[in-house]
N, C-alpha and C positions, 0 to 999 in steps of 0.2 A: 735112730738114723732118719734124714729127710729121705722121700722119694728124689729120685738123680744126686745124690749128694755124695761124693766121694768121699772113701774115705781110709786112711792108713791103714794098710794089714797089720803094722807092728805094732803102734799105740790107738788105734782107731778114731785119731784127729783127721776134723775136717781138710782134706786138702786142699791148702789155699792158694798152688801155683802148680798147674800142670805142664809148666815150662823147665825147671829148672832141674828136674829129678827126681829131689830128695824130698822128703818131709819137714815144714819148717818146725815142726814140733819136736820129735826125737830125733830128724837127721838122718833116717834110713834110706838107703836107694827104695824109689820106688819102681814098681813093677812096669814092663811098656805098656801093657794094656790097660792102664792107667795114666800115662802120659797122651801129649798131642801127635800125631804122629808127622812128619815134615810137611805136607802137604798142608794140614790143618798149621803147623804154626807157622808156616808160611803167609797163609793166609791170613792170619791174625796180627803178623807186623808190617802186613802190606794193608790191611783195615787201621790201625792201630797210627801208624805214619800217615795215611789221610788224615784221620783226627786231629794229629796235632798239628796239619799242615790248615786245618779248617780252623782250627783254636788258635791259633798265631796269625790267622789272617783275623780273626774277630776280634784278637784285641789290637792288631796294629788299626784296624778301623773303630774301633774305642776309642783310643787313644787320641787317632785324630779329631774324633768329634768335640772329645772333653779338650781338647789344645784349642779350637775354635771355640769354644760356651766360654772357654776363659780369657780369649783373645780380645772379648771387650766388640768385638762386631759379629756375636751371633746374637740373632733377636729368633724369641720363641716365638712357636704356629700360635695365631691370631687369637686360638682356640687358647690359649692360656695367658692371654695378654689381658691383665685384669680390666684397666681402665678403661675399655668396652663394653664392661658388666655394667 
């Protein structure tokens, strides 16, 4: 076993969802004092929902950028404009 590494009473796999209950391994209930307890997963889908509200604004701002480089009227920083070397 790692240090902080949970892990199954019944088949001793790593636990690798403290949300959902059970063991993805054998399928057992897990115990609460091994689970998140509401407060904690509370906090984790209200962290979790920023994320993806930060990663859907980074690629809707991608997307715009790559829509203008191929729109034919972006011109790169000067800094890579060869024909001034």
């Amino acid at each position: 076993m790692v240090a902080g590494q949970m892990n199954c009473p019944s088949c001793h796999a790593v636990i690798s969802s403290r949300r959902s209950g059970k063991c993805g391994v054998c399928g057992e209930a897990l115990p609460p004092e091994l689970l998140f307890t509401d407060e904690q997963r509370k906090k984790l889908e209200t962290q979790m929902a920023e994320l993806e509200k930060n990663h859907r604004a980074s690629l809707d701002h991608l997307n715009r950028v790559c829509e203008h480089a191929h729109s034919g009227t972006f011109a790169p920083p000067p800094i890579y404009n060869t024909k001034d070397l």
